[in-house]
C-alpha positions as CSV (number, residue, x, y, z in Angstrom):
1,X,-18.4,14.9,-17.3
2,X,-20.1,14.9,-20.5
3,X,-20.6,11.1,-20.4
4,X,-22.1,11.5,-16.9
5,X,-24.6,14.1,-18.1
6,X,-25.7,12.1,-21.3
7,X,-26.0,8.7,-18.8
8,X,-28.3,10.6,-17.1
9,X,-30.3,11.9,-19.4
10,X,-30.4,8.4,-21.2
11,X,-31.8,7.5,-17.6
12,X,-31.7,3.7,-19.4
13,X,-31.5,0.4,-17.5
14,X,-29.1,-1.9,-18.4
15,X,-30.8,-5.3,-17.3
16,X,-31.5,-6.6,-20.8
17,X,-30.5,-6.3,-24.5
18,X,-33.5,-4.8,-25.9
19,X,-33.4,-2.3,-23.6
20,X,-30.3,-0.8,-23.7
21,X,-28.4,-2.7,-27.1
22,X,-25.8,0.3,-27.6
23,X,-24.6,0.6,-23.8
24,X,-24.8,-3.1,-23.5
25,X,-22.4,-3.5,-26.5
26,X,-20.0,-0.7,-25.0
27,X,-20.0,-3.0,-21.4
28,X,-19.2,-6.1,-23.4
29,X,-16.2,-4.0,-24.9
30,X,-15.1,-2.3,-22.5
31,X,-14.7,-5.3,-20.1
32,X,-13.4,-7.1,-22.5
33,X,-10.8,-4.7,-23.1
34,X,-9.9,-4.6,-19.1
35,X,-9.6,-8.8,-18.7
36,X,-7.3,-8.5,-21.5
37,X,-5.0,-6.3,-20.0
38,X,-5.2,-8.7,-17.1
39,X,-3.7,-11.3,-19.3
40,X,-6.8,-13.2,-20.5
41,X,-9.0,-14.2,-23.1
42,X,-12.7,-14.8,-23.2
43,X,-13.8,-14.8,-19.3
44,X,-16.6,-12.6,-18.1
45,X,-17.6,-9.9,-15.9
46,X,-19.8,-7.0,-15.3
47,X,-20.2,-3.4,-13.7
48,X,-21.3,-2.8,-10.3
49,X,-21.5,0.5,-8.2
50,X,-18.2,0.1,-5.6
51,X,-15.7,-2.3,-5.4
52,X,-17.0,-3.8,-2.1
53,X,-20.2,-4.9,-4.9
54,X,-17.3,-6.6,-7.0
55,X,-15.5,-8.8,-3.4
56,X,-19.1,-9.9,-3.0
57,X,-19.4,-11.0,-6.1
58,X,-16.1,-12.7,-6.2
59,X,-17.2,-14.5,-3.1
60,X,-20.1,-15.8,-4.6
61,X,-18.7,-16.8,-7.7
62,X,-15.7,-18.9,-5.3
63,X,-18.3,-20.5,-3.3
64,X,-20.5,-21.4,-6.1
65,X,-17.6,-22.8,-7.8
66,X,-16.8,-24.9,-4.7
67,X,-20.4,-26.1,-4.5
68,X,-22.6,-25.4,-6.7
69,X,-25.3,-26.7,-4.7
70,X,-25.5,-24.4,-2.3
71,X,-27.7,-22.5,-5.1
72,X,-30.2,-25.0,-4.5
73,X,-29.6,-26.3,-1.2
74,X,-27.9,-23.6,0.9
75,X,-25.5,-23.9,3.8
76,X,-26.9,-26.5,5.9
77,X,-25.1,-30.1,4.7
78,X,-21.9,-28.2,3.9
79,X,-18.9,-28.4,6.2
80,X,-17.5,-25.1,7.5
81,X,-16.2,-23.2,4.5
82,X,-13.2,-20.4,5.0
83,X,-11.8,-17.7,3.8
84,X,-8.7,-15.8,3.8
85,X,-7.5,-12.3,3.6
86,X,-4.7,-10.3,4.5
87,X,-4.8,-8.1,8.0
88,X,-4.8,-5.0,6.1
89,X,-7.2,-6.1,3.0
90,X,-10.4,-4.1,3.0
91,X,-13.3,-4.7,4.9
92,X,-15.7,-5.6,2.5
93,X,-14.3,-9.5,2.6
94,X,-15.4,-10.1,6.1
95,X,-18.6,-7.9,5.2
96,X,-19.4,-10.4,2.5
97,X,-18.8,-13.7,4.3
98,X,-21.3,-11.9,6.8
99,X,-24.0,-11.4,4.1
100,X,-23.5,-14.9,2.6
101,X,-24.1,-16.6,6.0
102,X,-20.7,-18.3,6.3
103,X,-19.9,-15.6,9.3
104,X,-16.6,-12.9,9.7
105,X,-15.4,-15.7,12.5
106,X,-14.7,-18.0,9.4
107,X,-12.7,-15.2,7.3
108,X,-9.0,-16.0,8.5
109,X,-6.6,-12.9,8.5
110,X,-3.5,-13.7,7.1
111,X,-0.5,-11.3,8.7
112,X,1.7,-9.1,6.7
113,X,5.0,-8.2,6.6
114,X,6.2,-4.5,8.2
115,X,5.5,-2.9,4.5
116,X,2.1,-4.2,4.3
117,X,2.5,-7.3,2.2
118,X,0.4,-10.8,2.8
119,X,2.8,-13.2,4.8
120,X,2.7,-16.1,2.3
121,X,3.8,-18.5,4.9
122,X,1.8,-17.5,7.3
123,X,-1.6,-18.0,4.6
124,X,0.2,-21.6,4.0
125,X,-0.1,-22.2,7.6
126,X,-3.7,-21.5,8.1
127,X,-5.3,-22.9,5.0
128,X,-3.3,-26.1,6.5
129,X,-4.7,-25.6,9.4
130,X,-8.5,-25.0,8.6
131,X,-8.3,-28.4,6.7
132,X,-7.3,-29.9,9.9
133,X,-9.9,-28.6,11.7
134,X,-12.5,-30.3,9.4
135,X,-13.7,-26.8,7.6
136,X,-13.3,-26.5,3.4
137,X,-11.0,-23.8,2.4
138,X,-12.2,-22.0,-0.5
139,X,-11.1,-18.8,-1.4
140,X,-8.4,-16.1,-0.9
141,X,-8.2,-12.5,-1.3
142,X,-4.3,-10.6,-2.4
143,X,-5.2,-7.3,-1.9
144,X,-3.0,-5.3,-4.6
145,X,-3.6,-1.3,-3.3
146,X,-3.8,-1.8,0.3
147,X,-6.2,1.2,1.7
148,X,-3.7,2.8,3.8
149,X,0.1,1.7,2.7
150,X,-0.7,0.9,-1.0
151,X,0.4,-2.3,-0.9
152,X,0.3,-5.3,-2.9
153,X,0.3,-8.6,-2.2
154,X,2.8,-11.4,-4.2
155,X,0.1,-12.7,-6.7
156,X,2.5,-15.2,-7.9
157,X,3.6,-16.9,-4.5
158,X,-0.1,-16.8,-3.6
159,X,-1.5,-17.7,-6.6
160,X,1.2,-21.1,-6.0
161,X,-0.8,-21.6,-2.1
162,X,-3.7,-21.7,-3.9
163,X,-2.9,-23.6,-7.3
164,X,-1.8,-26.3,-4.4
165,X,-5.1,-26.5,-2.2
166,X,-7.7,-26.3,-4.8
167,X,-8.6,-22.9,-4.0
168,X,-10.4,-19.7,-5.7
169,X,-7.9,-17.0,-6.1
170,X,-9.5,-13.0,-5.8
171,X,-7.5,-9.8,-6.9
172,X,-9.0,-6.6,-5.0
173,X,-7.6,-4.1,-6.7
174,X,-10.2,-1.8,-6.7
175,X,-7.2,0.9,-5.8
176,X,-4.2,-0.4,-6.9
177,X,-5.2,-2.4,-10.3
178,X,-5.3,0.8,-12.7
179,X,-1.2,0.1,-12.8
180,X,-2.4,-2.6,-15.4
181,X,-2.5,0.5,-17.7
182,X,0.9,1.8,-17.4
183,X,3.7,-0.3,-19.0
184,X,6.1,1.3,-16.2
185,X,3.9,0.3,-13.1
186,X,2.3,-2.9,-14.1
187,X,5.1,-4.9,-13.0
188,X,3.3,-4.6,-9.3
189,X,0.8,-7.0,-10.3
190,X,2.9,-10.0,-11.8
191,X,1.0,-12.9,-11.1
192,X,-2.4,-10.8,-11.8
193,X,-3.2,-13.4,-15.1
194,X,-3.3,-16.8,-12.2
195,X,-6.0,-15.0,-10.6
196,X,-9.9,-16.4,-10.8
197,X,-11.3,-12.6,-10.4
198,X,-10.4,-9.2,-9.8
199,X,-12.0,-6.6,-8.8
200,X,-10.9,-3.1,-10.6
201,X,-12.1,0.5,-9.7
202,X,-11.8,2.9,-12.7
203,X,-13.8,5.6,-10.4
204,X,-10.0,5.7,-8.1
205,X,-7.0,5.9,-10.1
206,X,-8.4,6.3,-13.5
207,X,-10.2,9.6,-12.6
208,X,-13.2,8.1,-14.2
209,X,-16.5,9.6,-12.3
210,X,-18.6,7.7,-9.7
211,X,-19.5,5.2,-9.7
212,X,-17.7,2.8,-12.1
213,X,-16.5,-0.5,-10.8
214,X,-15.9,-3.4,-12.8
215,X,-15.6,-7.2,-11.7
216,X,-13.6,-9.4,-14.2
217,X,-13.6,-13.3,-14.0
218,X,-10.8,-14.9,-15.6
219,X,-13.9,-18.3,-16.8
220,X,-17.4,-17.3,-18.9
221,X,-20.5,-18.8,-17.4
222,X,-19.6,-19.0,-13.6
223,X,-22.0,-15.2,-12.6
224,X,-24.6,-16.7,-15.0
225,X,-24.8,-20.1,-13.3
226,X,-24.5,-18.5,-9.6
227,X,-26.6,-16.1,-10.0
228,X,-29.3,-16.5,-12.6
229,X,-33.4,-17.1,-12.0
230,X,-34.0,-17.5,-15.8
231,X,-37.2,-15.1,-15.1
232,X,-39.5,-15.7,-18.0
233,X,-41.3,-12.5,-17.5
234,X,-38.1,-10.6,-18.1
235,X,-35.5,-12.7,-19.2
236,X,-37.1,-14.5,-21.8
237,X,-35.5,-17.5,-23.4
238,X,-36.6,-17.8,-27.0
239,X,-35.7,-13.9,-27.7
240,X,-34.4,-13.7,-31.4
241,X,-30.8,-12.7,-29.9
242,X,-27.6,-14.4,-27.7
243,X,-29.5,-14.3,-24.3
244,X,-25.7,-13.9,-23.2
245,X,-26.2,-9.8,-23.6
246,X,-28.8,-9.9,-21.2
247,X,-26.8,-9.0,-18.4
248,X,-29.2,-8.7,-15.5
249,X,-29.7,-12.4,-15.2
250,X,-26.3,-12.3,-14.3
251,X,-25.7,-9.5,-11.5
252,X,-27.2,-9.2,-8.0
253,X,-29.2,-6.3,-9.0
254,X,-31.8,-6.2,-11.9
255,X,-31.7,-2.5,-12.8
256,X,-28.6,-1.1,-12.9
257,X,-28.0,2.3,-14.1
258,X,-25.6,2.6,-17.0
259,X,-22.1,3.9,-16.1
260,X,-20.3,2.4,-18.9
261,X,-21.3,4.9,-20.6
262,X,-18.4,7.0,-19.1
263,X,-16.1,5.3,-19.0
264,X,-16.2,4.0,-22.6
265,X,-16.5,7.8,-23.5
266,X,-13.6,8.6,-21.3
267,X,-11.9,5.6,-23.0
268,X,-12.1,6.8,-26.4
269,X,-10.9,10.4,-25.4
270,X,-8.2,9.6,-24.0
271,X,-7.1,6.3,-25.3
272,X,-4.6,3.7,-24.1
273,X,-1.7,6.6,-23.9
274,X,-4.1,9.2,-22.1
275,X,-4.5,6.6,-19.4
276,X,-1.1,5.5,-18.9
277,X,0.1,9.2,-19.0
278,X,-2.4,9.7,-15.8
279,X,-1.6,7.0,-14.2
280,X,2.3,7.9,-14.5
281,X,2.0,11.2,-13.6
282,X,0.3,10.8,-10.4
283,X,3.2,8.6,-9.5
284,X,5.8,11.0,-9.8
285,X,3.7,13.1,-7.2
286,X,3.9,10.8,-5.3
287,X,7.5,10.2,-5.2
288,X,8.1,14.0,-5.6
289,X,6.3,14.3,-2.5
290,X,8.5,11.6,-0.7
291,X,11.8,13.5,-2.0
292,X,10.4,16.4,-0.2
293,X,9.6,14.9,2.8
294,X,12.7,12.7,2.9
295,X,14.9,13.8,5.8
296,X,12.9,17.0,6.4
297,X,13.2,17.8,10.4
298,X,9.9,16.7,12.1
299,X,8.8,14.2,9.1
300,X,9.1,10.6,9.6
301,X,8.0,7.9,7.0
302,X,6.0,5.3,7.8
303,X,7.1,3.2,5.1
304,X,9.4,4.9,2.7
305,X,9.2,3.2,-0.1
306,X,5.6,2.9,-0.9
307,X,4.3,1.3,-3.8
308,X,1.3,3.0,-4.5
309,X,0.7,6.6,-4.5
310,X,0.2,6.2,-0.4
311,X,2.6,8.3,1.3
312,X,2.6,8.0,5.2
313,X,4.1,9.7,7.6
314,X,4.4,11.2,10.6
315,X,4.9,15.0,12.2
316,X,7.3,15.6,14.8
317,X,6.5,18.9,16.6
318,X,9.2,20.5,18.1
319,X,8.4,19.9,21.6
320,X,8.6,15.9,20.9
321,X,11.8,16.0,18.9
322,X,13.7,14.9,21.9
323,X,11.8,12.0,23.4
324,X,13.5,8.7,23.2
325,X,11.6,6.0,21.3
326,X,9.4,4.1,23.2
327,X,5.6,4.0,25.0
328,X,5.1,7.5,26.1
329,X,6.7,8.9,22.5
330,X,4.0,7.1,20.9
331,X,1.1,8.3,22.7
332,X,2.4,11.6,22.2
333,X,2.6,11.5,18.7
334,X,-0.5,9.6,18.4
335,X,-2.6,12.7,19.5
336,X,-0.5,15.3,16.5
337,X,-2.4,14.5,13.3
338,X,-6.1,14.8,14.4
339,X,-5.1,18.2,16.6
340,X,-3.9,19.2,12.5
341,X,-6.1,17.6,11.2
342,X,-8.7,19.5,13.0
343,X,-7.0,22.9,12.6
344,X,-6.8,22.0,8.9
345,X,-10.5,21.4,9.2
346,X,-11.0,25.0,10.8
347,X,-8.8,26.7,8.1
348,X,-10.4,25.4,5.2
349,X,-7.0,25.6,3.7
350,X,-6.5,21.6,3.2
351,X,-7.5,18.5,4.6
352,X,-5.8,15.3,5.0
353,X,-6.6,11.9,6.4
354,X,-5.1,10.2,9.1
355,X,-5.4,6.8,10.9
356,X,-3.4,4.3,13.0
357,X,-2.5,0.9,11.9
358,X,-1.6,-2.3,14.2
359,X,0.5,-1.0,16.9
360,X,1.1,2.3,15.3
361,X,0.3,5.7,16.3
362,X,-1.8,7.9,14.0
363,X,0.1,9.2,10.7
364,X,-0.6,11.0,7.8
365,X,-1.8,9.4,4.8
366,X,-1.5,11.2,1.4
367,X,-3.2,9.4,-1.2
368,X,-2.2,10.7,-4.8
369,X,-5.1,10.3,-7.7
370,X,-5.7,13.4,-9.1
371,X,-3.0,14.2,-12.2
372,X,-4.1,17.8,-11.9
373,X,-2.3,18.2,-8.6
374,X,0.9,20.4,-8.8
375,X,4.4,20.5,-6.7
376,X,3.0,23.6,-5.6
377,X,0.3,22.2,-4.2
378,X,2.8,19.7,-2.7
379,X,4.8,22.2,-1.2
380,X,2.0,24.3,0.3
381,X,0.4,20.9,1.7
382,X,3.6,20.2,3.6
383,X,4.4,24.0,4.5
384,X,0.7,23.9,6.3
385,X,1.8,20.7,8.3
386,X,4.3,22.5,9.6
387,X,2.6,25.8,10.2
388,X,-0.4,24.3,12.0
389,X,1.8,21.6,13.6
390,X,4.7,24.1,15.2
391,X,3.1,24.7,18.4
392,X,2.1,21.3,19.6
């Protein structure tokens, strides 16, 4: 908090050098710091506002890196360029390939398996297929955090797809890549180091305050080439310091307000440790919640064994306990969580998302980021399930 107060009473823009040296200096650090818990050395990146900011980015970068004369020449001699991204990866990838003009018919969903996962076959398949249609594959998207299960995608098998084809290889994990801090949960993003680009919140499971998103590039120089205008009434090319500080040439934005400001502060409070401890800690919430929920009556996972901090589920009134699996179970169920949902609303007491997914009827989703949650809190959460739930 104190970081977000003194960032805005800096009120400073972080487009060049000059203007903002100090907060400039802590970006270059800080980002520095996140690539190389990614696994590499040198690269690039910079802060944007939301993770959706960062997939466009990564977009850009891909199709830039494809060909680079689209700068120059735009879309209009190329052949039809593709993308592809899991069923259940977040909607900003389609959202980008709209912006970009190469159109959401062109972004190729890729299924998943019944816990979430990219079908790796299945993204073999169609990146096989697009090349026989004529169109140029060019980039992929694992999504490691999925919105709703917290799932993550097998880097390594789909960074292999990609190696293969030629193509540009993205990391959202604007939920799930915090586990890059934690020595017990990293494991979940093996592969992460093959990757071109990631995109990592630190505003989600970090606790750090909006908004403070990061994009990483694993190569130096492919944002400044993509994106840079070289204006000589702000970006000035004989300045008397490494024009590589003047990070506005670089983004999509010129000003850009300075949030690394809190996270470097939050950095240096609570160090390495401090952030692995939080990131720990909300994952034993999350699994105490799934002990608690595990063979409760009128509690049904979704996927059990979750990955994330993502634990869905169903409630089973009493009333439905007895229907047999099948069509008119479903729709039953379907209409429990946002009848709770909307007495929860009406009670002020909690509140909990719901949603359905594919083919399944609306669940629960618990999402676990805050360390300062309690298994009281756990307890009374489900207890209220139950006591608004009974009588449906």
């Amino acid at each position: 908090m104190a970081g977000e107060w003194l960032t805005a009473t800096a009120n400073t823009n972080m487009f060049t050098y000059e203007v903002a040296p100090v907060f400039t200096l802590m970006e270059d650090i800080i980002l520095s710091r996140m690539r190389a818990k990614v696994g590499w050395t040198g690269g690039d990146g910079i802060l944007v506002p939301g993770g959706a900011l960062a997939n466009l980015y990564s977009v850009l970068a891909a199709r830039y890196h494809k060909v680079p004369d689209v700068k120059f020449q735009g879309m209009k001699y190329l052949p039809q360029l593709v993308m592809f991204t899991s069923e259940q990866g977040h909607f900003s990838i389609k959202r980008s390939a709209a912006i970009m003009g190469i159109g959401t018919d062109n972004v190729i969903q890729i299924r998943c398996d019944g816990r979430g996962k990219m079908l790796v076959s299945d993204l073999e398949s169609e990146v096989e297929a697009a090349l026989a249609r004529g169109c140029l594959p060019f980039y992929v998207n694992a999504t490691c955090g999925t919105t709703v299960l917290g799932a993550y995608d097998p880097v390594h098998e789909i960074a292999d797809v990609c190696q293969k084809h030629g193509l540009w290889l993205h990391v959202d994990g604007a939920w799930g890549g915090s586990v890059l801090m934690s020595n017990k949960h990293r494991h979940l993003l093996d592969g992460i180091e093959r990757a071109n680009s990631m995109t990592w919140n630190p505003h989600k499971l970090m606790g750090v305050p909006l908004q403070c998103s990061a994009i990483l590039l694993k190569d130096k120089g492919i944002l400044q080439a993509c994106n840079s205008m070289q204006a000589n009434y702000l970006f000035q090319q004989d300045k008397n310091y490494d024009m590589g500080y003047d990070t506005g040439d670089k983004a999509i934005q010129c000003g850009r307000h300075n949030d690394i400001f809190k996270l470097w502060l939050m950095w240096r409070s609570k160090g390495d440790r401090g952030f692995e401890d939080h990131v720990n800690k909300v994952f034993e919430h999350a699994e105490y919640l799934r002990r608690k929920i595990k063979g409760r009556e009128g509690f049904e996972f979704v996927v059990e064994k979750g990955e994330l901090t993502n634990v869905c589920f169903w409630y089973v009134p009493p009333s439905m306990r007895t229907l047999q699996p099948g069509v008119e179970r479903d729709q039953q169920i379907n209409t429990v969580a946002p009848k709770i949902k909307a007495r929860m609303m009406e009670s002020g007491a909690t509140l909990v998302g719901y949603q359905p997914l594919g083919n399944l009827p609306n669940f629960f989703r618990m999402v676990i980021s805050n360390p300062g949650v309690t298994e009281a809190d756990l307890d009374f959460f489900v207890e209220e399930i139950e006591r608004l739930g009974r009588d449906l």
